[in-house]
DOVO-963294 format. One line per field, with one value per residue: residue number from 1; x, y, z of N, C-alpha, C in turn; residue in one letter. Coordinates in steps of 0.001 Angstrom, whole numbers, plus 524288, in hexadecimal, padded with zeros to 5 digits. Atoms other than C-alpha are relative to their C-alpha. Layout:
BEGIN
nr: c(NUM|...)
n_px: c(X|...)
n_py: c(Y|...)
n_pz: c(Z|...)
ca_px: c(X|...)
ca_py: c(Y|...)
ca_pz: c(Z|...)
c_px: c(X|...)
c_py: c(Y|...)
c_pz: c(Z|...)
rest: c(a|...)
//
This chain:
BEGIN
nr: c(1|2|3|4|5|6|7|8|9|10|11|12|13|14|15|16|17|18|19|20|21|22|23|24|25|26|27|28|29|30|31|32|33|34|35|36|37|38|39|40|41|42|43|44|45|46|47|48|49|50|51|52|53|54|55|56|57|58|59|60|61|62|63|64|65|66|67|68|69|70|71|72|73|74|75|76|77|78|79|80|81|82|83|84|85|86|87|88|89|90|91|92|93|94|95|96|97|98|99|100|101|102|103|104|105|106|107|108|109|110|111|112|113|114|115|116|117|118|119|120|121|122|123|124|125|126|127|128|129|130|131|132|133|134|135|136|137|138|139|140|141|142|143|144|145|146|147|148|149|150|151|152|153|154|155|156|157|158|159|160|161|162|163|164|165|166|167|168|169|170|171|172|173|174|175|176|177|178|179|180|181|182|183|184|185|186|187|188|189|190|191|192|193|194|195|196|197|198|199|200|201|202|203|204|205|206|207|208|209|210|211|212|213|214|215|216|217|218|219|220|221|222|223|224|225|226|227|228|229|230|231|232|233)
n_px: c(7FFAA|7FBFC|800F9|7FB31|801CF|7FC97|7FDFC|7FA65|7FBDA|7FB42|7FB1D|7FCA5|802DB|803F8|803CE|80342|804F7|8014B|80373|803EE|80496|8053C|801C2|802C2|8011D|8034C|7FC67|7FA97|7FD6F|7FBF8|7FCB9|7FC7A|7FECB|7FC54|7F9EF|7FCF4|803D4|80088|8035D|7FF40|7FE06|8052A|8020C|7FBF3|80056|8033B|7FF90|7FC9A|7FD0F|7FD4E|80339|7FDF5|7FDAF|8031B|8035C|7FE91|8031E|804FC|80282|80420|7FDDB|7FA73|7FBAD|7FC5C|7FCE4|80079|8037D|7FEA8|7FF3C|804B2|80239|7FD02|80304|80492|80120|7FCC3|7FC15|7FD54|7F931|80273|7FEB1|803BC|7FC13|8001A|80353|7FE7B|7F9FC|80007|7FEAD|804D3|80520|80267|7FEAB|80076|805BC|8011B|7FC76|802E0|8047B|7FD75|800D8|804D3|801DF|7FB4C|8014B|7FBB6|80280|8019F|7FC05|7FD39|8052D|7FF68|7FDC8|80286|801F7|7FE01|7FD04|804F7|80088|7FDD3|7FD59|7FAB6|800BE|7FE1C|7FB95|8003B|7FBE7|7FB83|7FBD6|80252|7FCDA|80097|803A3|7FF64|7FEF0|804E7|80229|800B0|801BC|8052B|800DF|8000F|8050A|80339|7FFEC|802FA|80311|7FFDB|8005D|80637|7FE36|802D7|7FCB0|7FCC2|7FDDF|7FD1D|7FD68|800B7|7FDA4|7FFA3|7FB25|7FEAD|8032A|8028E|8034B|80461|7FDB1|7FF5E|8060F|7FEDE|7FEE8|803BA|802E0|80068|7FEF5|80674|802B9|7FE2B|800D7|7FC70|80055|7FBA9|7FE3E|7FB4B|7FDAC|7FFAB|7FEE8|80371|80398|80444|7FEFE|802AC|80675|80140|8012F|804FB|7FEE8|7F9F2|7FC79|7FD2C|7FA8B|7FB5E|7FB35|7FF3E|8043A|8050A|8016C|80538|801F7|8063C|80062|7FE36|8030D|7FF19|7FB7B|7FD0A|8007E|7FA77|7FA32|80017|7FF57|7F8E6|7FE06|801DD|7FC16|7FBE8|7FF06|7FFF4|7FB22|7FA7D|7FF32|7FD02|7FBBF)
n_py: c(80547|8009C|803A7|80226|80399|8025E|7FF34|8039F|7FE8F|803BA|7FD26|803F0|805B3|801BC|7FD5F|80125|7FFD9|803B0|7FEEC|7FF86|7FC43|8004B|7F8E9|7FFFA|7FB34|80160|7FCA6|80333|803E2|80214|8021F|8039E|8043A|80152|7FB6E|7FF9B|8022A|7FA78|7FBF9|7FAE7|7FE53|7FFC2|7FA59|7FAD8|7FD09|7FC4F|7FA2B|7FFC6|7FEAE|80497|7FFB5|806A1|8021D|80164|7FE33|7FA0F|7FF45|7FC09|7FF41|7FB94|7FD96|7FE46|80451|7FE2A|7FE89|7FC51|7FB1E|801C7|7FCF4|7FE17|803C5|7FF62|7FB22|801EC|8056F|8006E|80752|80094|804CD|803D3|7FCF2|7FB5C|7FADE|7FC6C|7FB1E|7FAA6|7FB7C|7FACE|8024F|80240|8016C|7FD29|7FD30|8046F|7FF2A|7FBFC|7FEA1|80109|7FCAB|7FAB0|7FE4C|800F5|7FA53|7FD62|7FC89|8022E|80394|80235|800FF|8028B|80159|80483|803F5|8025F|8037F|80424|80208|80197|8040C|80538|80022|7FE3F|7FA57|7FD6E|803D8|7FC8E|7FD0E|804A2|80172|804EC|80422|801A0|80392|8046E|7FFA6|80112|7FB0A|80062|801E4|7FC23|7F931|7FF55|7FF17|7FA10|7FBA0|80065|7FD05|7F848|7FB32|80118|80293|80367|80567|80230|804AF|7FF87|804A2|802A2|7FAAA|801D4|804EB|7FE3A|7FF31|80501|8009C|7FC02|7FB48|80378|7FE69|7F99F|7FD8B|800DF|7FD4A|7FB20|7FECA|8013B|7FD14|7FAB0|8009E|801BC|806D3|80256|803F8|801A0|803A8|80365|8070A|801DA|8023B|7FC17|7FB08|7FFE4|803A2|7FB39|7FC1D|800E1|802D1|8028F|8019C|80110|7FEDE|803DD|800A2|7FB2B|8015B|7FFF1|805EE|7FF28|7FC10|800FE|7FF27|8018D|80716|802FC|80144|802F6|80514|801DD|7FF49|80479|80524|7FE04|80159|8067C|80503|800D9|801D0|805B2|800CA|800A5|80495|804B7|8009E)
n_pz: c(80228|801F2|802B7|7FFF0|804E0|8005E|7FBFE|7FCA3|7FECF|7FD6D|80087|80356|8011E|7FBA0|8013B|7FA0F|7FEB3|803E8|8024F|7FBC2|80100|7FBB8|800EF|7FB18|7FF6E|7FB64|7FD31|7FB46|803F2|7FE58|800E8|7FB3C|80247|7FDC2|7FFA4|8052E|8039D|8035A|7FE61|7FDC0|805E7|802BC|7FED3|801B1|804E7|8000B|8007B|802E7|7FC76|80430|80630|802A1|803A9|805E6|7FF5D|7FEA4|7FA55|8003C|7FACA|7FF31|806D9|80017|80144|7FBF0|803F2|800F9|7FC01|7FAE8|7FCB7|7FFF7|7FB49|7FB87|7FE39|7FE91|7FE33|7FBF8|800E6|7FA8D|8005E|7FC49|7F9E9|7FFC3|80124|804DF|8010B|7FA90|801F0|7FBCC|7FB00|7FCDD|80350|80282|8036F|804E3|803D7|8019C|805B2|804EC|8022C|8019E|805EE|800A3|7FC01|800C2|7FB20|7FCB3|7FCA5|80210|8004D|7FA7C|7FFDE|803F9|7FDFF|7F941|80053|801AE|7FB61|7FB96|8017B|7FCB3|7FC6B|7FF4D|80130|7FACD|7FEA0|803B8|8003D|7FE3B|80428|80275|7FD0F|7FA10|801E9|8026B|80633|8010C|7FF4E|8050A|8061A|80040|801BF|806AC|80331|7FF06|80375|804F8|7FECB|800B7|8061F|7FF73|80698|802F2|80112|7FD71|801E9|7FB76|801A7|7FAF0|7FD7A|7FB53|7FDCE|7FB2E|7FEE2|7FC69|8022F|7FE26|80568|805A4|8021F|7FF60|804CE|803D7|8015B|8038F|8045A|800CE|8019E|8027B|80465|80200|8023F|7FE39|80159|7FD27|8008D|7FA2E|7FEC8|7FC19|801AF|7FE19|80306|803BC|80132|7FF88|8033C|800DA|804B9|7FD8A|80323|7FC88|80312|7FF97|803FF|80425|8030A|7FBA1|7FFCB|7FD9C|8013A|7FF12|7FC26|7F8A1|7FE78|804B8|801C7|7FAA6|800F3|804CA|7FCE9|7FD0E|8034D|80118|7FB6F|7FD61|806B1|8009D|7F948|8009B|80266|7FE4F|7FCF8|803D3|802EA)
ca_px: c(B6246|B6CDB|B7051|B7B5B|B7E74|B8685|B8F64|B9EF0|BAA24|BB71D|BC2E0|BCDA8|BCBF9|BC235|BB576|BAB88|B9F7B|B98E3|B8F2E|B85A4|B78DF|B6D41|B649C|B62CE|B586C|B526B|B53D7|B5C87|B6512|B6DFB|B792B|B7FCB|B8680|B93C8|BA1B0|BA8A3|B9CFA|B9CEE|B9405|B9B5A|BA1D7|B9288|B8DD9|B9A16|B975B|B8AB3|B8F42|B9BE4|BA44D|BA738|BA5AF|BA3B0|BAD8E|BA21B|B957D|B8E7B|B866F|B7AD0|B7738|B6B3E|B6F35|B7DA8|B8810|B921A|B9C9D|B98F4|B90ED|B9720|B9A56|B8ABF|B8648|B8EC9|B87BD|B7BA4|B7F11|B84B1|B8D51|B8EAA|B9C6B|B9AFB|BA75F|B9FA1|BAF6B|BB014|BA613|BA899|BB0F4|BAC35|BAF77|BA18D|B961E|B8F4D|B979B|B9975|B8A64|B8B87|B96F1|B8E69|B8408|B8CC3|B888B|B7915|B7885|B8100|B7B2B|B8530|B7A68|B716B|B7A74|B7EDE|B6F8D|B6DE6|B7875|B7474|B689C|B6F31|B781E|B6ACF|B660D|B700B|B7228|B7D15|B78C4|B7C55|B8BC9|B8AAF|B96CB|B9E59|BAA8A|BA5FB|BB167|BABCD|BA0C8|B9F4B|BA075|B91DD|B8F99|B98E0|B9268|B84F6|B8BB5|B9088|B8301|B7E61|B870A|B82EE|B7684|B76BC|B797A|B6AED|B70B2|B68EE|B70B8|B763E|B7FB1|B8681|B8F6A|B8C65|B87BD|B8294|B8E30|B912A|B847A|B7D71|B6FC8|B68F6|B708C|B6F77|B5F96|B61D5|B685C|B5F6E|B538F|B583E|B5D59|B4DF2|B48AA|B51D3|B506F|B5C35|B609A|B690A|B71E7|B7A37|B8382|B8283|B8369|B7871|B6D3B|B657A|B6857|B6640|B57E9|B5506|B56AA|B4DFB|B56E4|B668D|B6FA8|B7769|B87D1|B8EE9|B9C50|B9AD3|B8C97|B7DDF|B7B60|B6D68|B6485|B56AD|B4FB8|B5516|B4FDA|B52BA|B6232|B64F3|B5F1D|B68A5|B7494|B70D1|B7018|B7E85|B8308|B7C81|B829F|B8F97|B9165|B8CC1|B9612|BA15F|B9E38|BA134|BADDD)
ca_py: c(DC740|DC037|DB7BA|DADE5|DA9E2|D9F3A|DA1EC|D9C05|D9FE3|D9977|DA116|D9C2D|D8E17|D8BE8|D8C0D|D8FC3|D916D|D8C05|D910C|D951A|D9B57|DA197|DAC90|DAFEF|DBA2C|DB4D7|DBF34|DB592|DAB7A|DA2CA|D9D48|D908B|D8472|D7DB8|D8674|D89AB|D8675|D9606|D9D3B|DA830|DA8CB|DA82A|DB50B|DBD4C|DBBD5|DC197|DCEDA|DCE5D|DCD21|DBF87|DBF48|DB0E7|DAB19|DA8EA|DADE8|DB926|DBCD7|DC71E|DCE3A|DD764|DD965|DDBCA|DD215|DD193|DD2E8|DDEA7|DE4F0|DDF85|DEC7F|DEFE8|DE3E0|DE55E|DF21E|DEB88|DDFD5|DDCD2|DD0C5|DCC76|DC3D7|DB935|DC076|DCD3A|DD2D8|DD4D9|DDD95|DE5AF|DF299|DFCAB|DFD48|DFCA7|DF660|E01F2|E0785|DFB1C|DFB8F|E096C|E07DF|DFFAC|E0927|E144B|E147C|E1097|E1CA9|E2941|E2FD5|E2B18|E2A8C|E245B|E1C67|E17EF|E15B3|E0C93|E0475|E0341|DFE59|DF2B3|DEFBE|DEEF6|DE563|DDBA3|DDE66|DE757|DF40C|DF569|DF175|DFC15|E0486|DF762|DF26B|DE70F|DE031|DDF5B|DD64A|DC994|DC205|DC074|DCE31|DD203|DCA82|DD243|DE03D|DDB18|DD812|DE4D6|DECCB|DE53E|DE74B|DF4C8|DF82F|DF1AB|DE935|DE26C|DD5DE|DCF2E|DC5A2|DBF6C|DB3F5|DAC76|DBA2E|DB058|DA755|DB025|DB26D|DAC21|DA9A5|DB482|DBE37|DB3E9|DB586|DC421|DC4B9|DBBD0|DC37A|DCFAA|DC978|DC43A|DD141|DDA19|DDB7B|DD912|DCA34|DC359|DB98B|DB0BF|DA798|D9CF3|D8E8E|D91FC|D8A00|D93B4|D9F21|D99B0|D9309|DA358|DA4E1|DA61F|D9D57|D951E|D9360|D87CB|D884C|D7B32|D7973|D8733|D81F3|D85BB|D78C2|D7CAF|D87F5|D89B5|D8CCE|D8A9E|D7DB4|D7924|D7CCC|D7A15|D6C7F|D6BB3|D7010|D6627|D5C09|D5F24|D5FD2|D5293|D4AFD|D5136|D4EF0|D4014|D3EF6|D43B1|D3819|D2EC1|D321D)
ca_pz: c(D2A05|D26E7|D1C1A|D1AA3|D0CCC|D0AB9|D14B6|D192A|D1F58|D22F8|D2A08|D21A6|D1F6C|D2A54|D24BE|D2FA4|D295C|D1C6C|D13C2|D1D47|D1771|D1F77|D2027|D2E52|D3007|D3CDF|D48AF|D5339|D4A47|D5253|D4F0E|D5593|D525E|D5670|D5B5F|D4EA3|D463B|D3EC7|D47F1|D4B8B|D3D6A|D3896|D40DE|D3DB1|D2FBD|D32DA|D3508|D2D01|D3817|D2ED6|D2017|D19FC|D1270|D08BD|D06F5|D0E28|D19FC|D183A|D2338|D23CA|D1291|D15BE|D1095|D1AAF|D110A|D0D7A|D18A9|D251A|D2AAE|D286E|D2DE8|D39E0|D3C23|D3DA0|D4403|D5231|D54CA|D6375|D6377|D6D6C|D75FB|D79A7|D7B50|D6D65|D6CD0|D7B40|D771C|D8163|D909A|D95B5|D9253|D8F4E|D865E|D7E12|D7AFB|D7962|D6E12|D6602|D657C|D61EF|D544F|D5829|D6315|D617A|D6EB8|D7A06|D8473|D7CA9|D79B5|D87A3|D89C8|D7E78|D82C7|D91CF|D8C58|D8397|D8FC7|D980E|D8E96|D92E6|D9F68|D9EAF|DA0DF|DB02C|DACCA|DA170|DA5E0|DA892|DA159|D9737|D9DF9|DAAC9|DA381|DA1BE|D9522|D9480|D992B|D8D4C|D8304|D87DF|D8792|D77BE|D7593|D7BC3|D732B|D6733|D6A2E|D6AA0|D5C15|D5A59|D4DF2|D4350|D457B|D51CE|D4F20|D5C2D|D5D40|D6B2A|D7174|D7CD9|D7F49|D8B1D|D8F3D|D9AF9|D9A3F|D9F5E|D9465|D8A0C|D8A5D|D8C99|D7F21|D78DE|D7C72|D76E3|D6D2F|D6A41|D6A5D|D6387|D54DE|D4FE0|D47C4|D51B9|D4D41|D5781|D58AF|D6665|D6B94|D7645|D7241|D7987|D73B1|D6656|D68CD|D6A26|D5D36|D51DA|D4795|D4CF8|D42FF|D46BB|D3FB3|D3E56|D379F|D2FA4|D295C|D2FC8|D34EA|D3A46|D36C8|D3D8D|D4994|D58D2|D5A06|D4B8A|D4B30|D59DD|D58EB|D4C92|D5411|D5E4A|D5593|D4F3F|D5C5E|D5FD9|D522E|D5535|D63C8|D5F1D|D5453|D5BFF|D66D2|D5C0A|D58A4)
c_px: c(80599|801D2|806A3|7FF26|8042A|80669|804E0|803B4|803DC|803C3|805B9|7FFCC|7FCBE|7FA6E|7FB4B|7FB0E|7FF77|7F9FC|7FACF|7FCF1|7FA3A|7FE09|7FEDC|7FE87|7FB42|8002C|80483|7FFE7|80458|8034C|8049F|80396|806B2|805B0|8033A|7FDBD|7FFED|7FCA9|800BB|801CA|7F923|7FE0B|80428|7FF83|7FA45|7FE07|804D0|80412|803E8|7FEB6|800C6|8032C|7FC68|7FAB2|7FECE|7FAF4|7FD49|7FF36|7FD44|80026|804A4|802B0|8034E|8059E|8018F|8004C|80139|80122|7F9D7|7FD27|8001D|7FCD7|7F970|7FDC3|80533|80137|800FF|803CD|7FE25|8039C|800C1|80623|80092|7FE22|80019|80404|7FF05|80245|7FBE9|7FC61|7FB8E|80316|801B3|7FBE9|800A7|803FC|7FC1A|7FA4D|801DD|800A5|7F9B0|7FE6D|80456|7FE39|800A7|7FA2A|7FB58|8003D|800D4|7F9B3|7FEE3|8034C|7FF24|7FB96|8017F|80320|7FB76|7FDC5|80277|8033F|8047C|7FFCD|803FB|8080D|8024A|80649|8050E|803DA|7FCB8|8024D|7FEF7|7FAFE|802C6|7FFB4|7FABD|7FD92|801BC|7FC9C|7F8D7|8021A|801B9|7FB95|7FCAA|801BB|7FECA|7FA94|7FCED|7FEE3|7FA94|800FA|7FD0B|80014|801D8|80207|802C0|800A4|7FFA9|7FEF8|7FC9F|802C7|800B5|7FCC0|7FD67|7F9F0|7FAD2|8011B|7FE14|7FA1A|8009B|80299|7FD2C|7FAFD|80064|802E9|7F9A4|7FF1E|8034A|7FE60|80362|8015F|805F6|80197|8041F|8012D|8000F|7FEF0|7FAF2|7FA4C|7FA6D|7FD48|7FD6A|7FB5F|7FEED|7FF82|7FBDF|802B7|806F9|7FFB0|804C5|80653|801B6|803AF|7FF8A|7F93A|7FA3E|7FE81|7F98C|7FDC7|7F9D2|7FDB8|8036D|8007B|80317|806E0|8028E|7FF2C|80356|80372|7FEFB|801C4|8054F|8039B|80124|80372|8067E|801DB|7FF14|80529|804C4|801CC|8022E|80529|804A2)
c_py: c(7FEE8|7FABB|7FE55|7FEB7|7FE08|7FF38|7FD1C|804C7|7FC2D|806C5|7FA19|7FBAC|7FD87|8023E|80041|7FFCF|8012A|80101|80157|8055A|7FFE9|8056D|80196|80645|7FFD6|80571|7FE36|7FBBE|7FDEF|7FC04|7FB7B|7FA42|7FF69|805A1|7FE29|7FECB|80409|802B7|80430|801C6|801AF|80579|8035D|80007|803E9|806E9|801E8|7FF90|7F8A0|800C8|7FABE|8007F|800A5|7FFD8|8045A|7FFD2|80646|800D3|805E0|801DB|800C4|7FBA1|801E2|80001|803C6|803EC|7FEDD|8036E|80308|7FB79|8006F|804DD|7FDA3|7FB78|800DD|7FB4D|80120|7FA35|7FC55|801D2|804B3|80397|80105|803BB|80393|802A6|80425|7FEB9|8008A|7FE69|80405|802B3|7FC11|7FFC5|8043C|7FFDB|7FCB8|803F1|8063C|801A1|80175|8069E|804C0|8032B|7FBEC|7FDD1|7FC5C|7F9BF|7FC4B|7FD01|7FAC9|7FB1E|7FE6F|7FD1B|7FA07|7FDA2|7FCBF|7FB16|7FAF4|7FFBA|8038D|80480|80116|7FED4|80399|8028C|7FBA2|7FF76|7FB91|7FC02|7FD45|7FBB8|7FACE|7FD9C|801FA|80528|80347|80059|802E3|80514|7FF0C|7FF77|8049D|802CF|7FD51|8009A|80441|80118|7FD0E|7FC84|7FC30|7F9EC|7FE0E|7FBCE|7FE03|7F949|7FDCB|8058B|7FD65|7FD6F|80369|8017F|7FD6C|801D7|803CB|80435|7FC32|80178|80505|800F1|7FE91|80247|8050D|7FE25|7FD45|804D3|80624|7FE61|7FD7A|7F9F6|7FF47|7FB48|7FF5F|7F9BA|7FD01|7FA80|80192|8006F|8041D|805D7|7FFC8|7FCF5|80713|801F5|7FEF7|7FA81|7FF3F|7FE44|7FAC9|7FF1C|7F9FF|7FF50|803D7|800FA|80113|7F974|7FF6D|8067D|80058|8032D|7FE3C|7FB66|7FD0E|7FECD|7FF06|7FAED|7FDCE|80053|7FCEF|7FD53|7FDC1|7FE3B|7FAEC|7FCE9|80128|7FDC4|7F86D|7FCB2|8000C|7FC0E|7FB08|800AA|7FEAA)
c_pz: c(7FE3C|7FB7A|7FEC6|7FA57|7FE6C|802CF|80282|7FF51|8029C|80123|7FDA1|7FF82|800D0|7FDC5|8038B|7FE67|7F875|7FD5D|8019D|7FC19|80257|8001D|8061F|8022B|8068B|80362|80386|7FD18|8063B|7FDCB|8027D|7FADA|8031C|7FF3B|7F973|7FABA|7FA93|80213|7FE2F|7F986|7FD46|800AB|7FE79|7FBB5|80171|7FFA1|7FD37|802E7|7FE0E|7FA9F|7FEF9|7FC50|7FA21|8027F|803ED|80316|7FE42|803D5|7FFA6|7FA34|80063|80074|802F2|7FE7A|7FF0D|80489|804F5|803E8|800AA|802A4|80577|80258|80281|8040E|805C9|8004D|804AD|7FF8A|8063B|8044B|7FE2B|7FF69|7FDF5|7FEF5|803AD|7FEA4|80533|804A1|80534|7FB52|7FC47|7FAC2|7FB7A|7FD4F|7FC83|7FA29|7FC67|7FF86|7FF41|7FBED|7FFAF|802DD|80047|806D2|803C7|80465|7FECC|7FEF5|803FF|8011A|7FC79|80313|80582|7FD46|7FE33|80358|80485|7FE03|8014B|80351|8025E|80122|80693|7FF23|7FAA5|7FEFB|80064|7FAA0|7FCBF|80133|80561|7FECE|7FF18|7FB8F|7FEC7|80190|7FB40|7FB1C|801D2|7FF02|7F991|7FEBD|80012|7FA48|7F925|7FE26|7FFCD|7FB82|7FEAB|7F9FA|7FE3E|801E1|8050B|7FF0D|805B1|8007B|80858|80409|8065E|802B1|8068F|804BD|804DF|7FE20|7FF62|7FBA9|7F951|7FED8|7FFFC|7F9E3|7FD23|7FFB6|7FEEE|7FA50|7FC56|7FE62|7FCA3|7F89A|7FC79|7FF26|80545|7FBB9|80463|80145|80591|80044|8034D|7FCC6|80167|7FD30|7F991|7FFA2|8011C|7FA8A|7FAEF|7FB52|80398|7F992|801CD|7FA0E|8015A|7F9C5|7FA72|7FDA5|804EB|7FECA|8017A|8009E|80123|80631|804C2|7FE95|7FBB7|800F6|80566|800D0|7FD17|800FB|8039D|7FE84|7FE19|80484|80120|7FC8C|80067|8040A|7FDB8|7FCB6|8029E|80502|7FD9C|7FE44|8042E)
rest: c(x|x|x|x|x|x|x|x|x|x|x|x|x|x|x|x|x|x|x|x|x|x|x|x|x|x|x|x|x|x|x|x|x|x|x|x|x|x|x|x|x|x|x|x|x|x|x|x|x|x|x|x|x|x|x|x|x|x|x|x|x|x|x|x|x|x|x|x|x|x|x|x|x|x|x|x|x|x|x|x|x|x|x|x|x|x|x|x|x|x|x|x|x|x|x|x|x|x|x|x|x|x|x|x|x|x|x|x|x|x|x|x|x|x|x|x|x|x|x|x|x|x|x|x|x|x|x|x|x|x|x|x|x|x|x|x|x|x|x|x|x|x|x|x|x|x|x|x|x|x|x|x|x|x|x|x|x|x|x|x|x|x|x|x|x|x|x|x|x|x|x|x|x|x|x|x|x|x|x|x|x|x|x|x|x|x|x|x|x|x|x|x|x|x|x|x|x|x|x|x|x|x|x|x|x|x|x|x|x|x|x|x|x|x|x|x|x|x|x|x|x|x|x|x|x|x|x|x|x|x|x|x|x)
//
């Protein structure tokens, strides 16, 4: 679970995001609303990888203040480009480094990760460079190796933008049946009618808080009143 309480941040003068309080203990939370709104600033406080200006982010009992290097342990974060997160020089052995704390027995080990590769697709392409991939092949081997460490928490900032459509359901039904609380950040309307509760972000402030239906109708709407407004001027 995670609990927002009272919640802003500005980098230096720029204040991006505005007293935002919420408890979100759903299992799939999405997060949308207009470019430059405070998404991405919103999920990085989540795991401490931001601290607010003011007030303080709970996650699972751990103030991220405090406990951000214990959170982080628990929690995986897929970045929206997958190259941040690719360090090895095959696919297999990128899985295999994040589970080099979970599994200490090498072939074990190698096993494990073929399976999480197989999951999306990637297994036959195993010994390959991560360079010889595409973006969207990528942003599946970062979700593989996050994946892997089997973490309380997924947090992931557009981890379909690159996606075509046949991978995009492919992540959403495992991300359905795994246990773990997703939380993620995306514009495709699709993606977030999947989940169980959308958050929608305008100008720093939650402008809409509810089911699918409820806060995508409300980000319509927004849409609709500004697009009208800006014909009049």
């Amino acid at each position: 679970m995670i609990e927002l309480h009272d919640v802003s941040h500005a980098y230096e003068s720029a204040v991006i995001l505005r007293h935002i309080t919420a408890t979100l203990s759903e299992h799939r939370i999405g997060i949308t609303g207009p470019n430059g709104s405070g998404k991405s600033t919103l999920i990085r406080m989540m795991n401490g990888l931001v601290i607010p200006t003011r007030g303080d982010v709970i996650v699972n009992g751990h103030n991220t203040r405090k406990k951000s290097a214990e959170i982080r342990h628990h929690t995986g974060f897929i970045f929206s480009d997958p190259r941040t997160q690719i360090l090895m020089p095959t696919l297999c052995e990128d899985v295999e480094f994040s589970l080099r704390r979970r599994i200490k027995d090498k072939k074990e080990r190698h096993n494990v990760a073929l399976h999480y590769l197989d999951q999306f697709g990637l297994a036959e392409r195993a010994d390959c460079s991560p360079h010889e991939l595409s973006g969207g092949q990528q942003q599946l081997l970062a979700i593989a190796s996050i994946m892997a460490i089997e973490p309380d928490l997924i947090l992931a900032d557009e981890p379909t933008a690159l996606l075509d459509l046949r991978n995009t359901r492919r992540l959403l039904r495992i991300f359905q049946r795994i246990d773990a609380q997703i939380v993620l950040v995306s514009h495709d309307f699709s993606v977030l009618r999947q989940m169980d509760r959308v958050i929608v972000i305008n100008n720093g402030t939650i402008f809409a808080d509810g089911t699918p239906q409820e806060s995508l109708d409300a980000y319509e709407t927004l849409i609709d009143v500004e697009e009208d407004h800006a014909k009049l001027l």
